[in-house]
PyMOL Python script that loads the backbone (N, CA, C, O; Angstrom):
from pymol import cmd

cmd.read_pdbstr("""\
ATOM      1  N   UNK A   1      61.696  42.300  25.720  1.00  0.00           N
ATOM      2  CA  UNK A   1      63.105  42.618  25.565  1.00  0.00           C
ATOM      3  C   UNK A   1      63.737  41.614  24.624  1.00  0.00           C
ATOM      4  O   UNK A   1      63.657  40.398  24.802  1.00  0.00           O
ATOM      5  N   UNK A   2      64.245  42.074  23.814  1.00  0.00           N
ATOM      6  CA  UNK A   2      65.215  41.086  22.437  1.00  0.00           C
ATOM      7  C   UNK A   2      66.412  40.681  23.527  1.00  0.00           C
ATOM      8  O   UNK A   2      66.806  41.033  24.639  1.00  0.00           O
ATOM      9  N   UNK A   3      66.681  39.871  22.655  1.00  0.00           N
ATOM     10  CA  UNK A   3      67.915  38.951  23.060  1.00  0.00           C
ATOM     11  C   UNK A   3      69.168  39.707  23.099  1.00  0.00           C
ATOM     12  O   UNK A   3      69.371  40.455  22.143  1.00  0.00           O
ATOM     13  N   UNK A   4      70.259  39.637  24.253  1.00  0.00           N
ATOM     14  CA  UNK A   4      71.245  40.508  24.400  1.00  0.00           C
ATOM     15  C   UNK A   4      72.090  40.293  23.693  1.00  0.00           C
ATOM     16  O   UNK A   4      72.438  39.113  23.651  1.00  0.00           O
ATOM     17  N   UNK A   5      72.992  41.495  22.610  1.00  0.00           N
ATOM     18  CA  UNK A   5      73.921  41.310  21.900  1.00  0.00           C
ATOM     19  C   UNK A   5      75.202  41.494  22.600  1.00  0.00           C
ATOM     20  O   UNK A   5      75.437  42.385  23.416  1.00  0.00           O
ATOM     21  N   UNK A   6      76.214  40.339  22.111  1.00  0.00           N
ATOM     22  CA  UNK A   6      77.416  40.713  23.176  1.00  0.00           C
ATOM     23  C   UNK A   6      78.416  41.099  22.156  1.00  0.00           C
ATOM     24  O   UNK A   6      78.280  41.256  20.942  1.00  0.00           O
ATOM     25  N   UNK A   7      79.619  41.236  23.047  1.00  0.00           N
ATOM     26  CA  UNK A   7      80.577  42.157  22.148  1.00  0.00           C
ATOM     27  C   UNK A   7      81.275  41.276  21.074  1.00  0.00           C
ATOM     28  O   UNK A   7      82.147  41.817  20.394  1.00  0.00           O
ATOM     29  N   UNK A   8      80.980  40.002  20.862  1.00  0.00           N
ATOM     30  CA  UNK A   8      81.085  39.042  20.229  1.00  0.00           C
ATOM     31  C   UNK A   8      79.929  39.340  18.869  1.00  0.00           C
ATOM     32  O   UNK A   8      80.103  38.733  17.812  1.00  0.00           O
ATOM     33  N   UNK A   9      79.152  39.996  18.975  1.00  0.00           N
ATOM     34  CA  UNK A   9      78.268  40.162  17.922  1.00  0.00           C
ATOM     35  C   UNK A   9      76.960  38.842  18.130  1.00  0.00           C
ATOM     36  O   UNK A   9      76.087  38.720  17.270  1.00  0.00           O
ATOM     37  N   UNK A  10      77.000  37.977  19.318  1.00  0.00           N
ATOM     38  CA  UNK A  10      76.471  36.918  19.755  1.00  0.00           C
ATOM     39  C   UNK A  10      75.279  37.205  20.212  1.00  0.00           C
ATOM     40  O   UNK A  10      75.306  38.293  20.786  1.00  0.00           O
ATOM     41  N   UNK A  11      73.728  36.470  20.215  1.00  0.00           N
ATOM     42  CA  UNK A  11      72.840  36.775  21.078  1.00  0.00           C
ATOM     43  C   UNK A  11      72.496  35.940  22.053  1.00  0.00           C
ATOM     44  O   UNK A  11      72.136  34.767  21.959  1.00  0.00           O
ATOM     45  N   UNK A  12      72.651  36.740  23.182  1.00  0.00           N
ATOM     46  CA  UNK A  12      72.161  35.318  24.475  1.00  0.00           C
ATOM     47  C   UNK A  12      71.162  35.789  25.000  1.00  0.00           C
ATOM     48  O   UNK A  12      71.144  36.818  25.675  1.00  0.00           O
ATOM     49  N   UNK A  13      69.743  34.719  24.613  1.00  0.00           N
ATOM     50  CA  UNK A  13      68.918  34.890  25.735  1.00  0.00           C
ATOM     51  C   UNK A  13      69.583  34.524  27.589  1.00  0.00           C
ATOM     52  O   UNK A  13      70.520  33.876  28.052  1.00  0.00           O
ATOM     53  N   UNK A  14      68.571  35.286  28.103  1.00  0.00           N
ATOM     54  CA  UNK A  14      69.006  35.182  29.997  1.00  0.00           C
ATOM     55  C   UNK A  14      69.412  33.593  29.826  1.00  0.00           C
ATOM     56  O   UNK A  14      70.559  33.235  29.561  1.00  0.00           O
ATOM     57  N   UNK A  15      68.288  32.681  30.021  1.00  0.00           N
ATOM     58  CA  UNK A  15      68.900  30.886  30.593  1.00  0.00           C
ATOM     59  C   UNK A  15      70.158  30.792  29.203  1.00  0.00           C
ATOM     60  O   UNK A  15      71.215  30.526  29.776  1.00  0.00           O
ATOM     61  N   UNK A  16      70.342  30.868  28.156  1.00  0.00           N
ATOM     62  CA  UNK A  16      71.566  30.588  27.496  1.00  0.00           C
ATOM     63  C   UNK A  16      72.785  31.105  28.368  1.00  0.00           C
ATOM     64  O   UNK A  16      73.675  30.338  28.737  1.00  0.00           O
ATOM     65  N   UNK A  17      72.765  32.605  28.705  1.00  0.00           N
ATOM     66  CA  UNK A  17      73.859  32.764  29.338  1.00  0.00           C
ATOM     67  C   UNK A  17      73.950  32.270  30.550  1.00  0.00           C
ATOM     68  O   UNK A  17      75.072  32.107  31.028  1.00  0.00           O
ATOM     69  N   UNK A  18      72.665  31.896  31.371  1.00  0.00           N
ATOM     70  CA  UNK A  18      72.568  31.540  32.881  1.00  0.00           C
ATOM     71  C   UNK A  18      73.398  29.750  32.495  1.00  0.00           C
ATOM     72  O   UNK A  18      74.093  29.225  33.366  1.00  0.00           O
ATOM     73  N   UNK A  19      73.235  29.260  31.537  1.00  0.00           N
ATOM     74  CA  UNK A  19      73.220  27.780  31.444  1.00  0.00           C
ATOM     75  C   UNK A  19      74.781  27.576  31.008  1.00  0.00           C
ATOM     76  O   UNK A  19      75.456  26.608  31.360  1.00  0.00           O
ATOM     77  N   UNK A  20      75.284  28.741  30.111  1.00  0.00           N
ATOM     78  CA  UNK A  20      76.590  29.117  29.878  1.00  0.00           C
ATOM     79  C   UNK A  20      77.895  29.039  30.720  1.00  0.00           C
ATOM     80  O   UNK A  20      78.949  28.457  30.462  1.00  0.00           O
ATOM     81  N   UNK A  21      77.397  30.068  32.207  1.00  0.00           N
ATOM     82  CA  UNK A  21      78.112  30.519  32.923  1.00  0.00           C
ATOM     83  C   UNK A  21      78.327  29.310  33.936  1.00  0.00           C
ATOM     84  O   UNK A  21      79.443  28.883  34.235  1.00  0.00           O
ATOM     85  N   UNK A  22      76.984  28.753  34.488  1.00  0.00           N
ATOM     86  CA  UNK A  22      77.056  27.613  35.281  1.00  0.00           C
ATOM     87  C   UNK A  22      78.315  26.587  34.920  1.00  0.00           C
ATOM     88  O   UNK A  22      79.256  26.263  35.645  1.00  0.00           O
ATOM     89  N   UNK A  23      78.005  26.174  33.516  1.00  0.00           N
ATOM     90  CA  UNK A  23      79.011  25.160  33.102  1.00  0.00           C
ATOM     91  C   UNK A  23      80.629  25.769  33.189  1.00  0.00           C
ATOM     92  O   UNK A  23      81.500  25.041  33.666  1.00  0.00           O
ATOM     93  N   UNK A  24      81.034  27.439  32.594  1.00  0.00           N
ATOM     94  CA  UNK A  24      81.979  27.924  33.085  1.00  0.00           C
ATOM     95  C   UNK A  24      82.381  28.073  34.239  1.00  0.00           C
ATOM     96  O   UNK A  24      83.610  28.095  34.299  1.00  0.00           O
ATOM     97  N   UNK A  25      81.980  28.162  34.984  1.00  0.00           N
ATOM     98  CA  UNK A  25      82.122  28.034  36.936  1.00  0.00           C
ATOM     99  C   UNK A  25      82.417  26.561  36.793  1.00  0.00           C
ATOM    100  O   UNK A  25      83.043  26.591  37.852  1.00  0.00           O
ATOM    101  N   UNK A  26      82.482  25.793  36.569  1.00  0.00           N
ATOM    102  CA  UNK A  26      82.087  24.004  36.975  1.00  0.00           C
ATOM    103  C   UNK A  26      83.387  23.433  36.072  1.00  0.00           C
ATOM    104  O   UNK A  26      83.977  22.396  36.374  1.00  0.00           O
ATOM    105  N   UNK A  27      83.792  24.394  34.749  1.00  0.00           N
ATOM    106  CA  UNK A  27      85.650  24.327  34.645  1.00  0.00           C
ATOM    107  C   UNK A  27      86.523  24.298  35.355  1.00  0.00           C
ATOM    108  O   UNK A  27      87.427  23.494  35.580  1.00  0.00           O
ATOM    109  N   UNK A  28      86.104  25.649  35.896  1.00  0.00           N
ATOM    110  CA  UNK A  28      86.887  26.466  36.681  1.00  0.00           C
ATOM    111  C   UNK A  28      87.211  26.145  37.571  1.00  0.00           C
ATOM    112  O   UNK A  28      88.394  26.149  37.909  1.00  0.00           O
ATOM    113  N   UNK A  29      85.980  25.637  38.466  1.00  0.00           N
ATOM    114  CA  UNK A  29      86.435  24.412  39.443  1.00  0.00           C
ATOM    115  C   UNK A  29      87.154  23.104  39.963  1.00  0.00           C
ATOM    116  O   UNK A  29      87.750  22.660  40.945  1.00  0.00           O
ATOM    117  N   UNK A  30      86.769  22.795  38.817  1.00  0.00           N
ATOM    118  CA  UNK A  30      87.244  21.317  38.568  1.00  0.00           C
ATOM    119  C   UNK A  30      88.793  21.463  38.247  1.00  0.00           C
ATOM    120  O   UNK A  30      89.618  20.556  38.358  1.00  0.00           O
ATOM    121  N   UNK A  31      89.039  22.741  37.836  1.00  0.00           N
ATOM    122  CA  UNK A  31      90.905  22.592  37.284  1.00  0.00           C
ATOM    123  C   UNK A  31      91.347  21.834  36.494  1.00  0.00           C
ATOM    124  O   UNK A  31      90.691  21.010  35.857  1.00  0.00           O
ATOM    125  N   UNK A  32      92.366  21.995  36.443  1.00  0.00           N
ATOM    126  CA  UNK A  32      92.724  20.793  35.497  1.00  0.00           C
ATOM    127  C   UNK A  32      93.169  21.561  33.825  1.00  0.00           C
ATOM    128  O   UNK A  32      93.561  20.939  32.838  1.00  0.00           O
ATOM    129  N   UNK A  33      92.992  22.774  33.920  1.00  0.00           N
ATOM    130  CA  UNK A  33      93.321  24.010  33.005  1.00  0.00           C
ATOM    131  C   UNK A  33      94.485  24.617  32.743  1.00  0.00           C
ATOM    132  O   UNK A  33      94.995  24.675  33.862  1.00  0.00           O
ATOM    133  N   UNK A  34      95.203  25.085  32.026  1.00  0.00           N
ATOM    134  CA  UNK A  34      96.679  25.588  31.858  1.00  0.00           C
ATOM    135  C   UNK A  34      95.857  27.154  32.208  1.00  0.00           C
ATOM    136  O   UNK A  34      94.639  27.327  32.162  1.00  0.00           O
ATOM    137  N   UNK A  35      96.661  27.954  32.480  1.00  0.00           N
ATOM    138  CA  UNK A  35      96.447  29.142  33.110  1.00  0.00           C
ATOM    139  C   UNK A  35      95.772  30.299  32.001  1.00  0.00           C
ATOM    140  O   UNK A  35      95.054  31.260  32.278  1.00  0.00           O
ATOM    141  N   UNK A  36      96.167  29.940  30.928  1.00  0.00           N
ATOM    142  CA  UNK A  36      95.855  30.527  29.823  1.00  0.00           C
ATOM    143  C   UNK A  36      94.550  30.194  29.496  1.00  0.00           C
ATOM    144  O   UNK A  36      93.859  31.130  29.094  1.00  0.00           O
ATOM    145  N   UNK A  37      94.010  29.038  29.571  1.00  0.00           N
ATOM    146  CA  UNK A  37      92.515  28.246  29.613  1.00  0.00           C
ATOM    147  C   UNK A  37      91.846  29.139  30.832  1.00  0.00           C
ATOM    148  O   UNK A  37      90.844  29.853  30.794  1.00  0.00           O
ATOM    149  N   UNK A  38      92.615  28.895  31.769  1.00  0.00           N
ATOM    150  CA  UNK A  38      91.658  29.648  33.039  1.00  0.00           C
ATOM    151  C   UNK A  38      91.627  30.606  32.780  1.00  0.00           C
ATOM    152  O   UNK A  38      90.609  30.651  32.089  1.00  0.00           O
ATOM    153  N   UNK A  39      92.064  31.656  32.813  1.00  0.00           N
ATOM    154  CA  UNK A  39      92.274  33.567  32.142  1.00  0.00           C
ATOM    155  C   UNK A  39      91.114  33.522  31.280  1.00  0.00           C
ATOM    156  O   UNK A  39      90.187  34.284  31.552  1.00  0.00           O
ATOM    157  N   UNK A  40      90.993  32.550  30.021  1.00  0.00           N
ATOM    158  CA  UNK A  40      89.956  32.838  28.962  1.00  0.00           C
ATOM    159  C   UNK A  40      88.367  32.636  29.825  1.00  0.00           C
ATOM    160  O   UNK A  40      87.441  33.446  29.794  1.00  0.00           O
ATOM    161  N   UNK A  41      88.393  31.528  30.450  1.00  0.00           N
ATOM    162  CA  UNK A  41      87.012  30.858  30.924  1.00  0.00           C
ATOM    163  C   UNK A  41      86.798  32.125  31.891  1.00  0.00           C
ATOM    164  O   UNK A  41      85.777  32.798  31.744  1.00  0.00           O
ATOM    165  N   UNK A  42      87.740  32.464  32.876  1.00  0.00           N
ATOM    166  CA  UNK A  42      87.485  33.700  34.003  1.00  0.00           C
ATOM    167  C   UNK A  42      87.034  34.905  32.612  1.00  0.00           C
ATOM    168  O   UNK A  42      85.806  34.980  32.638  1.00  0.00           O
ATOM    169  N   UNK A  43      87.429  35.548  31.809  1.00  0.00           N
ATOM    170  CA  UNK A  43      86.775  36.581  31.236  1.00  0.00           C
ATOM    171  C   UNK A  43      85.537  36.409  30.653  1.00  0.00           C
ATOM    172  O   UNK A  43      84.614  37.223  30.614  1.00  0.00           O
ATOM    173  N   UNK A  44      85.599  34.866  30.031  1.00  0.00           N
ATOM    174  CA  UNK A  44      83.962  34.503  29.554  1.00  0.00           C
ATOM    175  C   UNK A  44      82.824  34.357  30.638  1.00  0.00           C
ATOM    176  O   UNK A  44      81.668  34.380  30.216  1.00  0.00           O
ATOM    177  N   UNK A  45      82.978  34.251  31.622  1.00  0.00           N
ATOM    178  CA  UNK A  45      82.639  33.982  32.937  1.00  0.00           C
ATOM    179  C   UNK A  45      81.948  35.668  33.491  1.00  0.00           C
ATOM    180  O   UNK A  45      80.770  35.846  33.801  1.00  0.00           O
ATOM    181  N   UNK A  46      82.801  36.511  33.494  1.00  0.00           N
ATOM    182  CA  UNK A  46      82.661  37.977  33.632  1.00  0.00           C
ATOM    183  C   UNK A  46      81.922  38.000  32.822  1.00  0.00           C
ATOM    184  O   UNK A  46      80.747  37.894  33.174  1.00  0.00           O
ATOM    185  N   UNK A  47      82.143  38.110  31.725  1.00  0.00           N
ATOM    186  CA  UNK A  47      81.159  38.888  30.113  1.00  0.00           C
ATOM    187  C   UNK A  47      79.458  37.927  30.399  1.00  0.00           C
ATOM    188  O   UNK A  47      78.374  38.494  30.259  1.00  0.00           O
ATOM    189  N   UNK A  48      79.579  36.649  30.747  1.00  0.00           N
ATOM    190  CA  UNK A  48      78.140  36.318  30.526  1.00  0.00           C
ATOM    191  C   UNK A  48      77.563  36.564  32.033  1.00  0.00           C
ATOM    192  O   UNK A  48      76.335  36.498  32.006  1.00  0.00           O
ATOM    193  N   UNK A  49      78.106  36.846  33.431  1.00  0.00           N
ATOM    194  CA  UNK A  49      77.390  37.602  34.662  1.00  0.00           C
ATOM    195  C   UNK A  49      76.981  38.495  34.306  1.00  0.00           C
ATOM    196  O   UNK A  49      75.788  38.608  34.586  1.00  0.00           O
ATOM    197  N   UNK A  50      77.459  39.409  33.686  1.00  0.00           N
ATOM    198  CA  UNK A  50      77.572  40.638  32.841  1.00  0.00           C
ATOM    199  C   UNK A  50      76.023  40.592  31.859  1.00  0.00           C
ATOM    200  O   UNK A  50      75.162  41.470  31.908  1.00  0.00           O
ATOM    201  N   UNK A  51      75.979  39.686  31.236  1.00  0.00           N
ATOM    202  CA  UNK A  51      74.505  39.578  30.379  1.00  0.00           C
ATOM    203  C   UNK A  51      73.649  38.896  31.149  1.00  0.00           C
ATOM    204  O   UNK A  51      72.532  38.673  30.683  1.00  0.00           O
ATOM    205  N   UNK A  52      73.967  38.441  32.424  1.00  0.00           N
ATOM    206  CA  UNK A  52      72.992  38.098  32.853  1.00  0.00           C
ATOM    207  C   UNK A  52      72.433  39.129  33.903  1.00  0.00           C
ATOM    208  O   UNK A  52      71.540  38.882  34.713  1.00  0.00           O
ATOM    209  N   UNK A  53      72.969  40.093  33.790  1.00  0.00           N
ATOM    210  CA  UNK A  53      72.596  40.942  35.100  1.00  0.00           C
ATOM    211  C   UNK A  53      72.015  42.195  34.735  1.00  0.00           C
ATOM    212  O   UNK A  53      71.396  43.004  35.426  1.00  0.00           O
ATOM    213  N   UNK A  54      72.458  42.219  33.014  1.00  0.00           N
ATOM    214  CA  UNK A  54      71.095  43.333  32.288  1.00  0.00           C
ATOM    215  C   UNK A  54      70.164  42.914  31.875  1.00  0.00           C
ATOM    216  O   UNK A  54      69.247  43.716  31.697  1.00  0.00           O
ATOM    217  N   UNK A  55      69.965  41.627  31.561  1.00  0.00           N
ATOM    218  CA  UNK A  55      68.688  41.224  31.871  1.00  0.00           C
ATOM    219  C   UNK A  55      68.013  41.241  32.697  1.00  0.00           C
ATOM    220  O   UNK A  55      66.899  41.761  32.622  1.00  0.00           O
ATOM    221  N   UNK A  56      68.444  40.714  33.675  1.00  0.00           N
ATOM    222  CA  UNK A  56      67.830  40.979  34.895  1.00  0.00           C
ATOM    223  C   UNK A  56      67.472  42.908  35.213  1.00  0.00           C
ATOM    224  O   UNK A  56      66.323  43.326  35.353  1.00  0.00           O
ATOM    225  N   UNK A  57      68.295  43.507  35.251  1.00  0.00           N
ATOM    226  CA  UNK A  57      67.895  44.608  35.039  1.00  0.00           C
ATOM    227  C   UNK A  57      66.963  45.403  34.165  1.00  0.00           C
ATOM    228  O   UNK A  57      66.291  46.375  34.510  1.00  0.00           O
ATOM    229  N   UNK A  58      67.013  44.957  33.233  1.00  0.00           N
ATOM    230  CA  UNK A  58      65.604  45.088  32.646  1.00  0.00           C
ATOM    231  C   UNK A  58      64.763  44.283  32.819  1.00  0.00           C
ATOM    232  O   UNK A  58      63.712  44.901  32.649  1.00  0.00           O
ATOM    233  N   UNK A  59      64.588  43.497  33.001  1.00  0.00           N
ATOM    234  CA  UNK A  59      62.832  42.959  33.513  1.00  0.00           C
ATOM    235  C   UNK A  59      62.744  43.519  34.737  1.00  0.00           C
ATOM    236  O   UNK A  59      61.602  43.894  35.005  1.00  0.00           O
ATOM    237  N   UNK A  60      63.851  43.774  35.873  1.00  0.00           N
ATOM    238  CA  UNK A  60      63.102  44.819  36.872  1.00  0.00           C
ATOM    239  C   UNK A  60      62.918  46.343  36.817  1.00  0.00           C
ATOM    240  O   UNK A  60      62.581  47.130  37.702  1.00  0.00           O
ATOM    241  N   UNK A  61      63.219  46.528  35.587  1.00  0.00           N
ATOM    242  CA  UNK A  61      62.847  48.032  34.933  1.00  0.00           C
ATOM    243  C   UNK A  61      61.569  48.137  34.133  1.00  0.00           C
ATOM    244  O   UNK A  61      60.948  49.197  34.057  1.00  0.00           O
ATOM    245  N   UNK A  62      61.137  46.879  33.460  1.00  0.00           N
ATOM    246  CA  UNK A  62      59.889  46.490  33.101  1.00  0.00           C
ATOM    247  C   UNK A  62      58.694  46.532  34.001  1.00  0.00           C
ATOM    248  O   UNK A  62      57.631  47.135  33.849  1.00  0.00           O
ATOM    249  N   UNK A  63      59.227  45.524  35.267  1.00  0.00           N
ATOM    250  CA  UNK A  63      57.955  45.725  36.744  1.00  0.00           C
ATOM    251  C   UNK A  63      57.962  47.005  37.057  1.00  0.00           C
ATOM    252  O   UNK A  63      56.977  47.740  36.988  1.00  0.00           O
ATOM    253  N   UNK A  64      58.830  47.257  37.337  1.00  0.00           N
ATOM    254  CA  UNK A  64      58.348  48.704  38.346  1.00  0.00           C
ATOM    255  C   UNK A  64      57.673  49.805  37.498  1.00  0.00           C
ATOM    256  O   UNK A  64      56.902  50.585  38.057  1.00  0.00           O
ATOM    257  N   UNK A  65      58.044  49.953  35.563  1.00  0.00           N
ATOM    258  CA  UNK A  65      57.208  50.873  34.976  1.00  0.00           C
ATOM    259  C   UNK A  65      55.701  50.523  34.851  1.00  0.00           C
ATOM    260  O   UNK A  65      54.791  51.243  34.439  1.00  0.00           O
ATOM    261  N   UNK A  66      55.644  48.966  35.403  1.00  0.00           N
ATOM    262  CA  UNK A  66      54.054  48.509  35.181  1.00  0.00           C
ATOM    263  C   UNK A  66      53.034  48.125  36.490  1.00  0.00           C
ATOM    264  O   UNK A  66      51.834  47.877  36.608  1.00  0.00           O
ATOM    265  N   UNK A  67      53.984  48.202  37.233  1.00  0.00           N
ATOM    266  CA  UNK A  67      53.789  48.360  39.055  1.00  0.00           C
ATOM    267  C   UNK A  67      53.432  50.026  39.139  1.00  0.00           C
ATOM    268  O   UNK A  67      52.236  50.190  39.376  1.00  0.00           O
ATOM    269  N   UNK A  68      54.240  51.370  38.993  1.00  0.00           N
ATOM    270  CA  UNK A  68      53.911  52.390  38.995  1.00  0.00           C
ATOM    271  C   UNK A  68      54.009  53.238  37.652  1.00  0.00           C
ATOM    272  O   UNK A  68      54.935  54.028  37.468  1.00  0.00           O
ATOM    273  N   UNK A  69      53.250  53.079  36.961  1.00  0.00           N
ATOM    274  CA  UNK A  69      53.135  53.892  35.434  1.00  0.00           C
ATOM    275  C   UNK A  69      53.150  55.048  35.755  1.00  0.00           C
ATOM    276  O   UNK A  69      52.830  55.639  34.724  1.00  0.00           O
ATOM    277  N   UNK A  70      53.416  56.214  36.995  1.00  0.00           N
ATOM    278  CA  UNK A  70      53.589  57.432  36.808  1.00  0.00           C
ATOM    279  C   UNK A  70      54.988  57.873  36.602  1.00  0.00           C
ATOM    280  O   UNK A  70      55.409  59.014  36.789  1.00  0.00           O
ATOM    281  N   UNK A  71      55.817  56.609  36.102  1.00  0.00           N
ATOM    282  CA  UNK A  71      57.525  57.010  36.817  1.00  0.00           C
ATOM    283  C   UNK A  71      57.894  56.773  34.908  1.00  0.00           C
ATOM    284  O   UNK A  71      59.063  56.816  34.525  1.00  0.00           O
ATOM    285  N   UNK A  72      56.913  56.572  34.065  1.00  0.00           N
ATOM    286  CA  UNK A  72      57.079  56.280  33.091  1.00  0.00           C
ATOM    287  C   UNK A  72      56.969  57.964  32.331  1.00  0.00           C
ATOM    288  O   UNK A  72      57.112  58.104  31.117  1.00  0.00           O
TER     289      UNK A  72
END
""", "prot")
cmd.dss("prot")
cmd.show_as("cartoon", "prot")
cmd.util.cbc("prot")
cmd.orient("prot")
């Protein structure tokens, strides 16, 4: 599977966005943000769960066509 293109025209492999999002959560937390900062980090936050969860979806669309090749 190629690297996911986001609506940014950006490519994130899975750990880029997994390594991405972590550090966005760990903003977010910490506070210390004008509300307008938080709003942006909360949508970047969405968009890279978001790439991380079709990845994930495809590599478990990958196993199961190679676990049962009749579903292929």
């Amino acid at each position: 599977m190629a690297d996911q293109t986001t609506s940014e025209g950006e490519q994130l492999s899975y750990e880029t966005a997994r390594e991405e999002l972590v550090e966005t959560v760990r903003r977010l937390e910490a506070g210390g943000t004008t509300l307008e900062e938080s709003l942006a980090l909360w949508e970047r936050g969405e968009h890279l769960a978001t790439v991380c969860q079709e990845w994930l979806d495809g590599v478990r669309a990958r196993l199961d066509a190679r676990l049962d090749p009749e579903e292929e």
